[in-house]
KEKOLMAR-818032 format. One record per residue (C-alpha): residue number from 1; x, y, z; residue in three letters. Coordinates in nm, 3 decimals, always signed. Example, Ala and Ser with C-alpha at 12.3 -4.5 7.8 and 13.67 -1.06 7.14 Angstrom:
% residues 2
1:+1.230:-0.450:+0.780:ALA
2:+1.367:-0.106:+0.714:SER
% end
This chain:
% residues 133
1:+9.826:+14.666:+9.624:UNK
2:+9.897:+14.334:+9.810:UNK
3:+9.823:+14.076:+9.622:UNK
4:+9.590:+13.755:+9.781:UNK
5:+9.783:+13.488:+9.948:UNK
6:+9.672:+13.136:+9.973:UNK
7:+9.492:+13.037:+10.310:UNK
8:+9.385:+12.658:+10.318:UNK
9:+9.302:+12.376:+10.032:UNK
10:+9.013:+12.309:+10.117:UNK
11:+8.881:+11.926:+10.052:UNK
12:+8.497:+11.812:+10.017:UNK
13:+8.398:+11.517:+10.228:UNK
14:+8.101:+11.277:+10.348:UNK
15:+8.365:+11.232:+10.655:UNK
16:+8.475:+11.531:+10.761:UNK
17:+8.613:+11.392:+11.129:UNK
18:+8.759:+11.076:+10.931:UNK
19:+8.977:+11.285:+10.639:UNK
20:+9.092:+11.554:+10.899:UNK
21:+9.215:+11.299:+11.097:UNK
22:+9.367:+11.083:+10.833:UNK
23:+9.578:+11.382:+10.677:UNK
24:+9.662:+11.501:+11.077:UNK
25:+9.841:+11.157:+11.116:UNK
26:+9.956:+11.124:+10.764:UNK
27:+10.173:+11.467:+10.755:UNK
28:+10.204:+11.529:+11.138:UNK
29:+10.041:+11.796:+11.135:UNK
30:+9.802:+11.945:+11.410:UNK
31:+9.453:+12.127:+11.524:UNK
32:+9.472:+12.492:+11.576:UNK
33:+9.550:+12.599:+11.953:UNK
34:+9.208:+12.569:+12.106:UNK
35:+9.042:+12.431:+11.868:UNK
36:+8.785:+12.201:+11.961:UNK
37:+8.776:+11.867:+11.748:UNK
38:+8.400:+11.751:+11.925:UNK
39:+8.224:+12.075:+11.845:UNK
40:+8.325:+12.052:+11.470:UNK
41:+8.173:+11.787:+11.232:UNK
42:+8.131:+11.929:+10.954:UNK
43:+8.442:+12.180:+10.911:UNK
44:+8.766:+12.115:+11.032:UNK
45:+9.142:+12.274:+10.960:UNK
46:+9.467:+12.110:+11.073:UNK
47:+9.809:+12.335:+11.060:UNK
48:+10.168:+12.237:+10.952:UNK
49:+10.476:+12.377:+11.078:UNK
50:+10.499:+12.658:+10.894:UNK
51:+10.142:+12.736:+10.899:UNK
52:+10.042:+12.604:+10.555:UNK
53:+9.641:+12.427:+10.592:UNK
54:+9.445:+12.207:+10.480:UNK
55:+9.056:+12.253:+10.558:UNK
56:+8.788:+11.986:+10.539:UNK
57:+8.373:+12.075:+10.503:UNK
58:+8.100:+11.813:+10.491:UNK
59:+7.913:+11.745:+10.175:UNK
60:+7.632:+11.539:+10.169:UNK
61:+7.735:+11.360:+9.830:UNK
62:+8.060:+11.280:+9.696:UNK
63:+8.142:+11.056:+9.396:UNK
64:+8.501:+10.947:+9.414:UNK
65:+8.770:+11.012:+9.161:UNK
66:+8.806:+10.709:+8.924:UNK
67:+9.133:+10.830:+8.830:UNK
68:+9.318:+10.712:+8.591:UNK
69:+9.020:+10.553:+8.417:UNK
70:+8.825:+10.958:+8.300:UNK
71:+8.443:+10.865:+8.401:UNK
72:+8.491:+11.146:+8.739:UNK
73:+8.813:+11.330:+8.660:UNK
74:+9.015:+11.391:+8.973:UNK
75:+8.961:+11.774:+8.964:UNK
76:+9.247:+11.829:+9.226:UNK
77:+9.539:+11.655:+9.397:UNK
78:+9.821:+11.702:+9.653:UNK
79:+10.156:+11.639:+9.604:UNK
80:+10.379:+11.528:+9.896:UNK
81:+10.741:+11.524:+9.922:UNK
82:+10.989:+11.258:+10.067:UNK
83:+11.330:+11.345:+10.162:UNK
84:+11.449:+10.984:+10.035:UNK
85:+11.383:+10.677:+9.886:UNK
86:+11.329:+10.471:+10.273:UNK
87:+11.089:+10.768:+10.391:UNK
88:+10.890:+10.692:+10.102:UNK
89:+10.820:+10.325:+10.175:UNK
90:+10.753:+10.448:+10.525:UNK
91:+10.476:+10.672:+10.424:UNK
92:+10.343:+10.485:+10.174:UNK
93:+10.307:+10.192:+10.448:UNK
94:+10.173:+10.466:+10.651:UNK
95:+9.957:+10.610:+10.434:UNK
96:+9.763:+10.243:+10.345:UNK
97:+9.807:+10.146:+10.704:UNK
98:+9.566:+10.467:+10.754:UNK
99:+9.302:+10.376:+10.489:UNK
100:+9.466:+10.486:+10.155:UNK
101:+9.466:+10.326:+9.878:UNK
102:+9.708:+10.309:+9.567:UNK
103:+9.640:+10.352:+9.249:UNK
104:+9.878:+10.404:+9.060:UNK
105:+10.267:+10.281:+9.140:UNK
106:+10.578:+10.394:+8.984:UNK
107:+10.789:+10.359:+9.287:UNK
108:+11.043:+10.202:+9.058:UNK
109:+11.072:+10.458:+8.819:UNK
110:+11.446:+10.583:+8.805:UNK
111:+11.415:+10.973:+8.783:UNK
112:+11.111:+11.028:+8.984:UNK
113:+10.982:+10.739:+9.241:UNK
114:+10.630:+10.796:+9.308:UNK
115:+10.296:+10.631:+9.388:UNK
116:+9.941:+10.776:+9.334:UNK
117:+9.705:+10.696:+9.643:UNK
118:+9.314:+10.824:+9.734:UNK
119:+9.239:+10.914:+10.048:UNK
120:+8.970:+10.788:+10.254:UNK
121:+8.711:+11.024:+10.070:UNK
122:+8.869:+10.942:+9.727:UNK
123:+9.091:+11.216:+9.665:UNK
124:+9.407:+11.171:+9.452:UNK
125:+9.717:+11.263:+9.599:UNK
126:+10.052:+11.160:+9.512:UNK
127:+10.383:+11.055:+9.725:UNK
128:+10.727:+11.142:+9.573:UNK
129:+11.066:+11.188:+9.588:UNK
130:+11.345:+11.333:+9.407:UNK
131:+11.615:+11.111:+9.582:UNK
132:+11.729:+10.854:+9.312:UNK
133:+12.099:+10.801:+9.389:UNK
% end
């Protein structure tokens, strides 16, 4: 038996063009080959290098993650990795300059530099690195 392999996280949105596009320019990532970005409003995938995925689909309602205060609990996050210290102040300048915001920074801590952001629909996701020399 073959076990099940993960396919796509797949994040809720109001703004399904919006998010898709904000993660697309955040990572680098791209649309599937002939896939066509105006037909799709309400459902949309874009594909990393090695074929990981994230998916967006359209809800009509979403409350935002308050995180860290608990009244909506963040219920999921991403992590993403930077190869060193510099990349990370380059995405995180990236990743506000696209419509994140933080909320949480510990981009001076000594063993593990990181900041907590939400997206453009409110998801949490964080922005590390492991380089502290």
């Amino acid at each position: 038996m073959a076990l099940p392999r993960l396919r796509s996280i797949v994040l809720d949105t109001t703004d399904v063009p919006r998010l898709a596009e904000f993660y697309r320019r955040l990572l680098g990532w791209s649309y599937p080959e002939g896939y066509d970005i105006d037909e799709l409003t309400d459902w949309r995938v874009i594909v990393g290098p090695s074929g990981e995925r994230i998916a967006f689909q359209e809800v009509a309602e979403l409350p935002p993650t308050t995180w860290p205060s608990p009244e909506v609990p963040q219920q999921l996050h991403l992590d993403l990795m930077a190869d060193t210290r510099a990349d990370l102040e380059e995405n995180h300048r990236r990743a506000v300059e696209l419509g994140a915001a933080v909320r949480l920074d510990r981009s001076d801590d000594p063993e593990e530099p990181l900041r907590v952001y939400a997206d453009p629909a409110g998801h949490t996701f964080c922005l590390f690195t492991h380089d502290v020399d």
